[in-house]
C-alpha positions in Angstrom: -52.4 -29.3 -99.6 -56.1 -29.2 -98.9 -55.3 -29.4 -95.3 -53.6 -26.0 -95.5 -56.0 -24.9 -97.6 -58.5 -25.6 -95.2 -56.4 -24.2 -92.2 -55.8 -21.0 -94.2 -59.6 -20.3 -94.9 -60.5 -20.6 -91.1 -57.5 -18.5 -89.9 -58.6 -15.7 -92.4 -62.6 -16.3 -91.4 -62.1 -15.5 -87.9 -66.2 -14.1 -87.3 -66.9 -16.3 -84.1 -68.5 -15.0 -81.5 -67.7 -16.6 -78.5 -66.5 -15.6 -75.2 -63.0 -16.4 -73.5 -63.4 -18.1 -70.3 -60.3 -18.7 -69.2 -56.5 -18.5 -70.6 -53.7 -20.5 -70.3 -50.2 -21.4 -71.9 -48.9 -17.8 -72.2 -45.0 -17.7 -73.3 -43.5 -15.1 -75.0 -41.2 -15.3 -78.5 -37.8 -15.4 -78.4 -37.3 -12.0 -79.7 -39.9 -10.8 -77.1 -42.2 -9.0 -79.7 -45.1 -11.6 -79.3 -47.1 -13.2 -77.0 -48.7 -16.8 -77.8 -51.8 -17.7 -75.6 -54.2 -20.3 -75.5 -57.8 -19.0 -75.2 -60.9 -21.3 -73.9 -63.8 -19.7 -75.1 -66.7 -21.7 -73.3 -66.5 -25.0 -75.9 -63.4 -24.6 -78.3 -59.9 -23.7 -77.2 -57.4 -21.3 -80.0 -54.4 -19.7 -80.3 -53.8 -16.3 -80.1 -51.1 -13.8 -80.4 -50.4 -10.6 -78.9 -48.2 -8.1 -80.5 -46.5 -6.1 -78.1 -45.1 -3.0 -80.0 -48.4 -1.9 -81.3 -51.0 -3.4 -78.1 -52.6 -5.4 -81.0 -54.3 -8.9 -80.7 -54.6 -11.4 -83.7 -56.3 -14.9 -83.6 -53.9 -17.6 -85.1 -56.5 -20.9 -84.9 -60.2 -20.9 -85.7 -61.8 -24.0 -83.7 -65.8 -23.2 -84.5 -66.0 -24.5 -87.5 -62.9 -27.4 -87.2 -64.2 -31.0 -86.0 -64.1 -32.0 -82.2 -60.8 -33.3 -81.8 -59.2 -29.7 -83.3 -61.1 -28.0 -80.6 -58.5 -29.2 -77.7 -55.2 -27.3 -77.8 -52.8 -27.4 -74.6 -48.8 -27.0 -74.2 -47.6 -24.2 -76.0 -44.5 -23.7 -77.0 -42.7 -21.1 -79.5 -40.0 -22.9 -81.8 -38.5 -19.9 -83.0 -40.3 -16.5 -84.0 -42.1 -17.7 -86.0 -43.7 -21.3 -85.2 -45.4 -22.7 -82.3 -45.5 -26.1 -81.1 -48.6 -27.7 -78.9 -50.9 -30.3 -78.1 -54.1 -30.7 -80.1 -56.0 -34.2 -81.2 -57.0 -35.8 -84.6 -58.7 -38.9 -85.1 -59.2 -39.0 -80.8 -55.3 -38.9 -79.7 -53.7 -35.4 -78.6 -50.5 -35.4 -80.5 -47.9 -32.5 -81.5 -48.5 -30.1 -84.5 -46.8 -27.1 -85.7 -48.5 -23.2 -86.5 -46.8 -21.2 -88.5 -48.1 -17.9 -88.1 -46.4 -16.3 -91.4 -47.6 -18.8 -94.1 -51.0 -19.9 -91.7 -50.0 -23.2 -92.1 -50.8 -26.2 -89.6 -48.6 -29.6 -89.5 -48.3 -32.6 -87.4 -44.6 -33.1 -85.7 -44.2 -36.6 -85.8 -46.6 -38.8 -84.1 -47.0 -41.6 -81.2 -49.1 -44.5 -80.4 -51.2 -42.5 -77.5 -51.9 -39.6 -76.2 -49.4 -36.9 -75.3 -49.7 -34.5 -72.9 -47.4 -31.3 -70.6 -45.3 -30.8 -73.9 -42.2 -28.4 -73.1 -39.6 -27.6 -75.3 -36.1 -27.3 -75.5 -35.5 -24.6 -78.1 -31.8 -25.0 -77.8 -31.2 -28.9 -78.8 -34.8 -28.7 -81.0 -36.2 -31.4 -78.7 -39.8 -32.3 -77.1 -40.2 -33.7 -73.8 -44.0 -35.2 -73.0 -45.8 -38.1 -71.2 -47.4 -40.6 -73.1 -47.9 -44.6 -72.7 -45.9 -46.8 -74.7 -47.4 -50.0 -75.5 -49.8 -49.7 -72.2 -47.6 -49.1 -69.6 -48.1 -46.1 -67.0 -47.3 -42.8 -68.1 -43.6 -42.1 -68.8 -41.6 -39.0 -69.9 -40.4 -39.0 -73.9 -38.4 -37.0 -75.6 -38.4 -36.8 -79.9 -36.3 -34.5 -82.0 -38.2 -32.2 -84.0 -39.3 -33.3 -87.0 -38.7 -36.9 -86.0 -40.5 -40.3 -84.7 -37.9 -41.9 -83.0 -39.0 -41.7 -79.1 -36.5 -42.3 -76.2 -37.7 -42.8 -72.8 -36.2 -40.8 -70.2 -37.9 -42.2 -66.9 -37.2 -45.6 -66.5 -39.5 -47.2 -63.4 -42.6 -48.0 -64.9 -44.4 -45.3 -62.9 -47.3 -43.2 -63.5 -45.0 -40.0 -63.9 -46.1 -35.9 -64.3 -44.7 -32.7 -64.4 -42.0 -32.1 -66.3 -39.7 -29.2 -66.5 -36.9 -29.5 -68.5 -33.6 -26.7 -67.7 -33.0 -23.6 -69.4 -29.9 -25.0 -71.0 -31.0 -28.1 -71.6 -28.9 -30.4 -69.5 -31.4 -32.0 -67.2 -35.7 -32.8 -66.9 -37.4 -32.7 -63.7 -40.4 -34.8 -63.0 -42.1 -36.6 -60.1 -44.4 -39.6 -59.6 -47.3 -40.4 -58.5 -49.4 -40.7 -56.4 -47.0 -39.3 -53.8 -45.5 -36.6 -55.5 -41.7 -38.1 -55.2 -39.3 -35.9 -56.9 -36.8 -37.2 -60.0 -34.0 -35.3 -61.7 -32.5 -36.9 -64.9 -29.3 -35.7 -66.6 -30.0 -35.5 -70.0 -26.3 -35.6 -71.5 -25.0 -38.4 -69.1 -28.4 -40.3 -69.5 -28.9 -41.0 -65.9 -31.0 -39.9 -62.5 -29.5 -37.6 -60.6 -29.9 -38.3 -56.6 -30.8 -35.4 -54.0 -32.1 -34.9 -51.3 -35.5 -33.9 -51.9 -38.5 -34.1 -49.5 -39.9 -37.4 -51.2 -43.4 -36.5 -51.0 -45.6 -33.9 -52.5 -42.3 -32.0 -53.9 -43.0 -29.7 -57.6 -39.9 -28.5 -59.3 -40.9 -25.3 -60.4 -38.0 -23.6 -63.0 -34.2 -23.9 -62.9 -31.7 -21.7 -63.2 -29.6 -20.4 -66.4 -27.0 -23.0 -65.4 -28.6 -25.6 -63.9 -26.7 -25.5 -61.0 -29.8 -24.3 -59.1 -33.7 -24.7 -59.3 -36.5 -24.0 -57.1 -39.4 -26.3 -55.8 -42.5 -26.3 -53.7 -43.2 -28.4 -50.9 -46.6 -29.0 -49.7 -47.4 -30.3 -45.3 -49.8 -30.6 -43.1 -49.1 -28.6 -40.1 -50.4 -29.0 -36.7 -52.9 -31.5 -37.7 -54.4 -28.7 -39.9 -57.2 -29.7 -42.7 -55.3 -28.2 -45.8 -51.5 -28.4 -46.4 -49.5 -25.5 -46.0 -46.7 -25.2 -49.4 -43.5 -23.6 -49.0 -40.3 -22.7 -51.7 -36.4 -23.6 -51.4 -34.0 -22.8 -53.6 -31.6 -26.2 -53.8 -28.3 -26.3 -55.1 -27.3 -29.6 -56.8 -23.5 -28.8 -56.4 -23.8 -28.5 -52.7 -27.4 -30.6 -52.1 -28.2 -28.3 -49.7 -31.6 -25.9 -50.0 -32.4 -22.7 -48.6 -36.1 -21.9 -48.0 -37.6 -18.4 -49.3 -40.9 -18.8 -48.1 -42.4 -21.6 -45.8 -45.7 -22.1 -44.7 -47.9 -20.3 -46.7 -51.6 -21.1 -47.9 -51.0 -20.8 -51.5 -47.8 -20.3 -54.1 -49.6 -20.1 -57.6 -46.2 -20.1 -58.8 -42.8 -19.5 -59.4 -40.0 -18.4 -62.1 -36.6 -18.1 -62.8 -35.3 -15.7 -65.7 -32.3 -16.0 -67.9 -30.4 -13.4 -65.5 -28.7 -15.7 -63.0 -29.7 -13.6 -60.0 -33.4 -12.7 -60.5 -36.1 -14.9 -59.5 -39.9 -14.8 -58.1 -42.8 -16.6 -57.3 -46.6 -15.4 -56.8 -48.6 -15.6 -54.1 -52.7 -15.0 -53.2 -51.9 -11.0 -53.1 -48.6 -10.1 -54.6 -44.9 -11.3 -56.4 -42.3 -11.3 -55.1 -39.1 -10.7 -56.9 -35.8 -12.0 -55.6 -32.4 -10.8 -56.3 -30.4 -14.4 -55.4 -27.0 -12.8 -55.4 -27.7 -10.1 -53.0 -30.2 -11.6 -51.0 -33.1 -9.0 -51.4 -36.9 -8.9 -51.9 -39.2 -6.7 -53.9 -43.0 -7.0 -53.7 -45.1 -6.1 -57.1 -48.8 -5.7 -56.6 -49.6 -7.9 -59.1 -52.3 -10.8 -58.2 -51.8 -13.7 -61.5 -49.8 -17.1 -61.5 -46.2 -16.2 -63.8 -46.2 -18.4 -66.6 -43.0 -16.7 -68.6 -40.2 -14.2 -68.4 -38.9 -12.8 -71.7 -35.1 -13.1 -72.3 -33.9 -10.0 -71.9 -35.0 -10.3 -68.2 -37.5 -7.4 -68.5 -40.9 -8.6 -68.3 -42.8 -11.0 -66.6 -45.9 -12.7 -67.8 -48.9 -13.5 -65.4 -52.4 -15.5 -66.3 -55.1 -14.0 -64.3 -58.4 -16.3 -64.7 -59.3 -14.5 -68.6 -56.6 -11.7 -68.7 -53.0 -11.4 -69.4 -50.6 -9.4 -67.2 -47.5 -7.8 -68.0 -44.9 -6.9 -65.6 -42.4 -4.0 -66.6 -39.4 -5.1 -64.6 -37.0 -2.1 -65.5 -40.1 1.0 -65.8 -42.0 -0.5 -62.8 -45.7 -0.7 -64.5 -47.9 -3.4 -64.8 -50.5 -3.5 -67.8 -53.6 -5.6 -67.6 -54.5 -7.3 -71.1 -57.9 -7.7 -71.2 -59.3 -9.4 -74.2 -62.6 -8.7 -75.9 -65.7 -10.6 -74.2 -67.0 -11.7 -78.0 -64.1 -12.7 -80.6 
């Protein structure tokens, strides 16, 4: 009780003035009303929300005033409408909690014997995927109900493994290890690795499809005995292991997305995005410079971080807004 107490009085006391730096962790709510951010402003990291109806901006977490090991936030996730799931440390381990932005409440979801870290979650099955070391091995990929302790290793090598990027419908997690950048699919419901035939080094799965019969990943080369790699993006097909490049060769893909609509993807690069309609094989560039973090369900809008702004790409009126917050909060 006094540690909602406590959380309550710092979300209502919200007179800090400090200046955002950079953002990061943007997703939008399932309904597609809100925005969820995380803010750095120069030594503390909080959550904020942006209401998209009425253009309106309200700070959920109050660091300045909160001990050192609140002050870290990454890995946001929305839960439902209404709750938000992320990383943020107490007594010097990053663990899971839970804001809930109605009641102003904060709560720890379960908890783990080291630090956890690139938290995504599956909204569908109510699950959380993370790294973490178990009883000091190298860092594997987890997964925990919500609401529960028990932990099951997905990854089974004892690797050092990053990255992962679990599928829209929950059937399968993506990660790779390091230090190579070696590629690993894992099937979720048949509880086993799935083998393609990925480029085995330097190879980012990016975002699946609705299905998961498809999912999109960058591959990064040296070409022509050049001093920085060039990156390109395939679209692979785990029915038919085959891939189809979109873009090859290029200096930089900041990143890239596939929405809830089967046929509509994109990925950003230095001075555009470009959207792709898979089914019909055709390109549209926005002018719209940012690294997409989100697309909202109804296949409308896509979400870009740009450095300390938000931008928001109107898919069906063809308008981009810039949200630029405040320089003091």
């Amino acid at each position: 009780m006094r540690t909602k107490l406590l959380i309550l009085s710092l979300l209502i006391s919200i007179s800090c003035y400090s200046q955002i730096t950079k953002i990061r962790d943007g997703e939008f709510s399932p309904d597609g009303n809100k925005i969820a951010f995380i803010a750095y402003l120069g030594n503390v990291e909080d959550i904020f929300i942006y209401h998209i109806g009425n253009d309106s901006l309200s700070r959920e977490t109050n660091s300045s005033n909160l001990n050192i090991g609140f002050q870290y936030k990454s890995s946001l996730n929305w839960i439902d409408n209404k709750q938000v799931l992320f990383l943020s440390k107490q007594n010097g381990l990053s663990q899971q909690y839970i804001l809930d932005i109605d009641k102003h409440t904060l709560n720890a979801n379960g908890s783990s014997q080291s630090n956890e870290y690139l938290l995504e979650f599956d909204k569908a099955n109510q699950v959380s995927f993370y790294i973490s070391s178990l009883n000091g091995n190298e860092p594997a990929v987890l997964m925990r109900k919500l609401g529960e302790n028990k932990v099951t290793k997905i990854s089974k090598q004892n690797y050092n493994f990053t990255s992962p990027k679990i599928s829209q419908d929950g059937k399968y997690i993506a990660y790779k290890k390091m230090p190579l950048g070696t590629p690993y699919i894992y099937s979720i419901e048949n509880q086993k690795q799935i083998k393609t035939k990925l480029p085995n080094k330097n190879t980012t799965i990016t975002s699946w499809s609705p299905d998961s019969k498809c999912f999109l990943f960058k591959h990064s080369s040296y070409i022509d005995n050049s001093s920085f790699p060039k990156t390109s993006l395939s679209l692979y097909d785990m029915q038919q292991k085959q891939k189809r490049v979109l873009i090859e060769n290029v200096d930089l893909i900041s990143g890239a997305i596939w929405s809830t609509n089967d046929n509509l993807l994109g990925y950003s690069l230095l001075d555009k995005f470009i959207l792709v309609n898979n089914k019909a094989k055709r390109t549209k560039n926005y002018n719209v410079i940012g690294r997409p973090v989100d697309w909202s369900n109804d296949g409308n809008f896509v979400l870009f971080i740009q450095d300390k702004d938000l931008i928001l790409l109107d898919l069906k009126n063809e308008k981009s807004k810039k949200i630029t917050l405040p320089n003091k909060l």
